[in-house]
N, C-alpha and C positions, 0 to 999 in steps of 0.2 A: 140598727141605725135607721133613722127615717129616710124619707126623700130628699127631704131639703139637706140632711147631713152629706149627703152622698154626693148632692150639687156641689153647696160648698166645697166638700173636698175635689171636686173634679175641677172647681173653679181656681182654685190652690195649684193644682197642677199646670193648671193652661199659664196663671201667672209665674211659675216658677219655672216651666220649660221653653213657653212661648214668648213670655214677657222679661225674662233673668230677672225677674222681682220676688223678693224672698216676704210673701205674707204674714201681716198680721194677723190673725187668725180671729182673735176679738173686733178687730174690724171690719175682716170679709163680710165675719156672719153678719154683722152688723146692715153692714150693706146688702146682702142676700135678703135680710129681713125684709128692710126698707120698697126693696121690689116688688113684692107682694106675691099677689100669686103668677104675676105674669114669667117666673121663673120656671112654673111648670106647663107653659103655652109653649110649643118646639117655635112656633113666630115669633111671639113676644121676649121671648130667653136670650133673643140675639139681635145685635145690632147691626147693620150693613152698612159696613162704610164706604160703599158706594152711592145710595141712595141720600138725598138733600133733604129730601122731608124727613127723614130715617135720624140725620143729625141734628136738623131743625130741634127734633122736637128734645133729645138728649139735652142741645142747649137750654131750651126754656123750659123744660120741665124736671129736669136737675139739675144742670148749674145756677139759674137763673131765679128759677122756684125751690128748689130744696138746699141749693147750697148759698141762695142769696148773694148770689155775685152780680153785678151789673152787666149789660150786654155790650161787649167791645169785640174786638179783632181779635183779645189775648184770648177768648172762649173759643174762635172757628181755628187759631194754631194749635193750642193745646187739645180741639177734638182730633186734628191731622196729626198732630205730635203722638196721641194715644192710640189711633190705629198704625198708624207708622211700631209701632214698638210691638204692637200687638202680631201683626204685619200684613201685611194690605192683602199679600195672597190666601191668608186663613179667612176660607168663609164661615165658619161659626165664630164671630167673635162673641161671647156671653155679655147679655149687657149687665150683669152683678159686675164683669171685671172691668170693664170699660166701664165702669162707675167707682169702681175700687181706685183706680187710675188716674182716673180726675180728679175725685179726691184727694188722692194723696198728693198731686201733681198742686194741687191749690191750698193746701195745707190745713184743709177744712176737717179734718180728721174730727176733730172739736162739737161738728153736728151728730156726728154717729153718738157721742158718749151719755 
């Protein structure tokens, strides 16, 4: 198996033990892809949901920019909503899943295909 398979599947895990969400597996990868290589940066792999610039930019540069949503209020609950589920005390949150999440949470599945 490669690297990025091995993510994926680690990323599967984190959503089905940490998140009780049962993966689409054509979508993850999808979104794994989509991230680029910043998947295999140990910084860039993960997103802190404590830090503002950290969500800022989640905002505008996937919701806003890759998933074409406008910028409202329903973007900064649904980023609180995704680490809430994820759960605040997990410090590696993966940003493949918390993009997985939003996704799906915005029903934008449609951009991955």
């Amino acid at each position: 198996m490669s690297k990025r398979d091995d993510l994926i599947t680690k990323y599967a895990a984190d959503l089905k033990d940490k998140c009780g969400v049962t993966p689409d597996m054509d979508l993850l990868t999808k979104v794994t892809i989509g991230c680029g290589p910043s998947i295999y940066n140990a910084d860039a792999a993960t997103v802190s949901g404590s830090d503002d610039s950290e969500l800022a930019t989640v905002k505008n540069n996937f919701l806003i920019k890759k998933l074409g949503l406008t910028d409202s209020a329903d973007l900064d609950k649904a980023i609180d909503s995704v680490m809430e589920t994820y759960g605040k005390s997990n410090r590696n949150k993966y940003r493949a899943v918390v993009y997985y999440l939003l996704a799906t949470h915005f029903k934008k599945e449609s951009v991955y295909k």
